[in-house]
N, C-alpha and C positions, 0 to 999 in steps of 0.2 A: 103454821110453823114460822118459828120466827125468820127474818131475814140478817142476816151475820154481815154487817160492813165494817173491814179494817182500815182505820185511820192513818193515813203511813205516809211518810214522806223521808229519805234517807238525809235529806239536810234538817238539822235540828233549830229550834227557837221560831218555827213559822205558825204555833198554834194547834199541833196535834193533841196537846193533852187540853189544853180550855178547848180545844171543839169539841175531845170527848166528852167533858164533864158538863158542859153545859147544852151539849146537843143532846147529852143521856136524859138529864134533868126536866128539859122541855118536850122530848117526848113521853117523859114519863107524867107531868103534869098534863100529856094533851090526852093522858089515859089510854098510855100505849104501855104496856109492861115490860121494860126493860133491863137488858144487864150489862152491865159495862164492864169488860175483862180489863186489868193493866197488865198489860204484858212488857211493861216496860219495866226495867231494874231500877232507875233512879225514882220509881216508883210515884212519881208526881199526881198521877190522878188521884192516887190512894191518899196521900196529903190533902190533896186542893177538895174532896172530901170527908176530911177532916178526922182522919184518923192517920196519929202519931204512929211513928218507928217504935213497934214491939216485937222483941222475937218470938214471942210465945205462939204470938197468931198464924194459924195458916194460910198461907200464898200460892201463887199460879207454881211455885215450884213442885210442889208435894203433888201437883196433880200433874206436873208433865215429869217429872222424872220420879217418883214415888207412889207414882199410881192412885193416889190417894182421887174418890170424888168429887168430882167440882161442885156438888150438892153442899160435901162438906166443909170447901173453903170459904162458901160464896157468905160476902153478910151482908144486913141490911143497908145501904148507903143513908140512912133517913132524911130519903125525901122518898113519900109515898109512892110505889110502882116503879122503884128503880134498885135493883142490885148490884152489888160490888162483887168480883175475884180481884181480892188487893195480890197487890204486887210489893217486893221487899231484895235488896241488894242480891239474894240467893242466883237469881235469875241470870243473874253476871255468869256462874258455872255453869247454870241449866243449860247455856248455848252452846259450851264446851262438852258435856255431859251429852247432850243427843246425839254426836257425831257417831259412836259405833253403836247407837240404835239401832235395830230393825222398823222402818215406815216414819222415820224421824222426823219429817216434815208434817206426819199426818196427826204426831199426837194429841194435837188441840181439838180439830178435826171429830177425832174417837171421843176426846173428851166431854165436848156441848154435845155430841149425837143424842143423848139420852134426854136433855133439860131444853131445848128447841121449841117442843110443843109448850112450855110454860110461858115465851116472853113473844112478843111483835117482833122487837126487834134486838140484836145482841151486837154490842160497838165494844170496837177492838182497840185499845192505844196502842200503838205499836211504837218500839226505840226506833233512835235517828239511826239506823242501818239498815243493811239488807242482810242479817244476819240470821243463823237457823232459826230463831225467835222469833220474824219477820215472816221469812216464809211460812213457820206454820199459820200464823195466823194471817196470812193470804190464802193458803191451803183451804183453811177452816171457813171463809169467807162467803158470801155470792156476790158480794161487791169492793170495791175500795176507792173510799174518798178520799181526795187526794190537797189537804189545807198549801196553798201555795201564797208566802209571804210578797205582798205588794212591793219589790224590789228586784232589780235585776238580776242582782246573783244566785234572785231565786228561780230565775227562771230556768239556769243552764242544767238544775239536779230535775227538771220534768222532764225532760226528752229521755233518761236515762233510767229513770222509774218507771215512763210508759214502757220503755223497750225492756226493763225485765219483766213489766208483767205483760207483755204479749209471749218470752218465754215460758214463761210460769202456766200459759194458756196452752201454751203444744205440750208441756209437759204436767206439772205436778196437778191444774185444778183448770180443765175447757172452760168451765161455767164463768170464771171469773169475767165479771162487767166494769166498768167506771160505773162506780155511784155519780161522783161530778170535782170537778174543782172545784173548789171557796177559794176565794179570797179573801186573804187575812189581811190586819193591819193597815189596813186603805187608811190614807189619809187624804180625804180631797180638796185640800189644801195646796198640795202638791202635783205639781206637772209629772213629777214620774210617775207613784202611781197612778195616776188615770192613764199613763201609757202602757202601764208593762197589763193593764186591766184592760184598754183598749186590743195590747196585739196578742192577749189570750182568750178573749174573746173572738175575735176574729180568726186564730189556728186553730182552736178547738169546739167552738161554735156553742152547739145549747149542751154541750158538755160541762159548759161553766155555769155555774148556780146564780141565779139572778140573786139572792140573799148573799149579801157582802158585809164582811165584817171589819169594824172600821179601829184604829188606835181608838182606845177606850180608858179612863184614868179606873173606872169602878171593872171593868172586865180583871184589869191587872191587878186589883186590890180584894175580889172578893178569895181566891186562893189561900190567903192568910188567915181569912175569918174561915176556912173550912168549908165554904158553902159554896154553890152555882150562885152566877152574878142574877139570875132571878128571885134568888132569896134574898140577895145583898143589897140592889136596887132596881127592882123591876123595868123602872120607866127609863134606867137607861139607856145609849144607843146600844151598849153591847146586850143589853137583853133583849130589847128589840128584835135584834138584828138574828139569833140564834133562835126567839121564837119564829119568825120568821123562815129559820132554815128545817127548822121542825116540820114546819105546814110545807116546804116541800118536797121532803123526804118522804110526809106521808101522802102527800098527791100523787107525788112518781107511782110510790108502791103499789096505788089503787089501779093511778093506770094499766102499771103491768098486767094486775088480776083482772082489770078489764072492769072494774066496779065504779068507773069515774071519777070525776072531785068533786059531787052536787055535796057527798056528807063532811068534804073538806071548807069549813067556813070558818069564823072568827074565834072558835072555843079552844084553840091552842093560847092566844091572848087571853080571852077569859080568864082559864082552868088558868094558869101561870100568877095573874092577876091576885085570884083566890087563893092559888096556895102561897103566893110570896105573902099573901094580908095573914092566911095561919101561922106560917114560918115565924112571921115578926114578933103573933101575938105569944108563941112558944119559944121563942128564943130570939141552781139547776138543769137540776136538770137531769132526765130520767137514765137509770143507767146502759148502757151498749157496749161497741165495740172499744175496742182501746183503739186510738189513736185518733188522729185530727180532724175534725169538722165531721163527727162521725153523728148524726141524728135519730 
């Protein structure tokens, strides 16, 4: 069954949607069968995988507020073993629209219940708020990674998103775990971040994912070609750095099952390797409790 992590962080521009699309990407090349929901209205994953603004197509809306199948919104993102539910301006009402629902937090939730047994793993982009769109898709979750931008002002919206989802824990979904923090944007060039990296490290302990994602010129530029920056240039750091956060998403995971990391070895670089060479020729830390230095 697959494992559900939503992507979420209530301050915007830290890297929720490139971690979705290119954390979807590399586990989908390490041949983990995945799906990526956007659940965000300005719809950027659906973009940065290369599918334009059409109204014609169906969106995450038709399935939370028109009940339509998430069978029948999902399409192929083309890159082998990864699925799209795009996302499209609609969604703006769909937050307003849930309010006099009945189970309104839970409709995302009911929605994947049925397609779970098809993928490893299902990653959620979540909008820059904590709004009903938000919570379903923590609802719907067993984990949530939390991308925190290598600067200080990023750090005051973490204390405020752990303390809603230890709410979110006594009330809408127990299960919820930290997948982990990333750190985005690192430049280590600079004395701040290696500090605000140094004293998040040190409050949240192995909370924080040893794979660090660094200022990248090709990270920031494959979005326009439509593609995961390991289609756009494998070798560099920002692909690196995301295959990398692949192999430890899927280490955690084993560990939980209790199956180790001996079959976690080099073939997420490989397999990425191979399918960036097709693409051209065709065109941590484990999750726990929420809060600080938790192990």
């Amino acid at each position: 069954m697959a494992r559900v992590i939503s992507i979420a962080n209530q301050k915007g521009g830290v890297g929720k949607t490139t971690t979705a699309v290119n954390l979807g990407a590399s586990l989908a090349v390490s041949e983990k069968r995945t799906l990526l929901i956007d659940c965000d209205p300005q719809a950027n994953t659906t973009s940065a995988l290369g599918f334009p603004k059409d109204p014609a197509r169906r969106t995450l809306y038709q399935t939370l507020i028109l009940g339509e199948p998430i069978e029948r919104v999902m399409v192929d993102a083309k890159v082998e073993g990864l699925d799209l539910v795009p996302s499209d301006k609609n969604l703006v009402g769909a937050a307003v629209e849930l309010v006099p629902m009945d189970d309104r937090e839970y409709k995302l939730r009911a929605a994947i219940q049925g397609i779970r047994e098809q993928y490893e793993y299902i990653l959620i982009d979540c909008p820059p708020s904590l709004d009903l769109l938000t919570l379903n898709a923590l609802a719907a979750s067993d984990s949530v990674l939390v991308p925190i931008q290598c600067e200080y002002l990023a750090l005051e919206g973490v204390s405020e998103l752990l303390d809603t989802l230890m709410r979110l824990r006594r009330t809408i979904n127990p299960a919820l775990s930290v997948e982990g923090i990333l750190l985005t944007m690192y430049d280590d060039r600079t004395t701040l971040s290696k500090q605000v990296a140094a004293d998040l490290r040190s409050f949240f302990g192995s909370q924080v994912f040893e794979s660090v994602i660094p200022r990248n010129v090709r990270l920031a530029e494959a979005p326009s070609h439509g593609i995961p920056v390991i289609f756009y240039d494998i070798h560099s750091k920002g692909a690196e750095s995301y295959i990398q956060l692949a192999k430890e998403v899927i280490v955690n995971a084993q560990k939980r099952v209790g199956q180790g990391t001996e079959r976690v070895d080099s073939g997420a670089g490989a397999n990425a390797s191979a399918a960036a060479a097709g693409g051209a020729s065709g065109g941590g830390s484990s999750g726990g409790d929420v809060g600080p230095g938790a192990d």
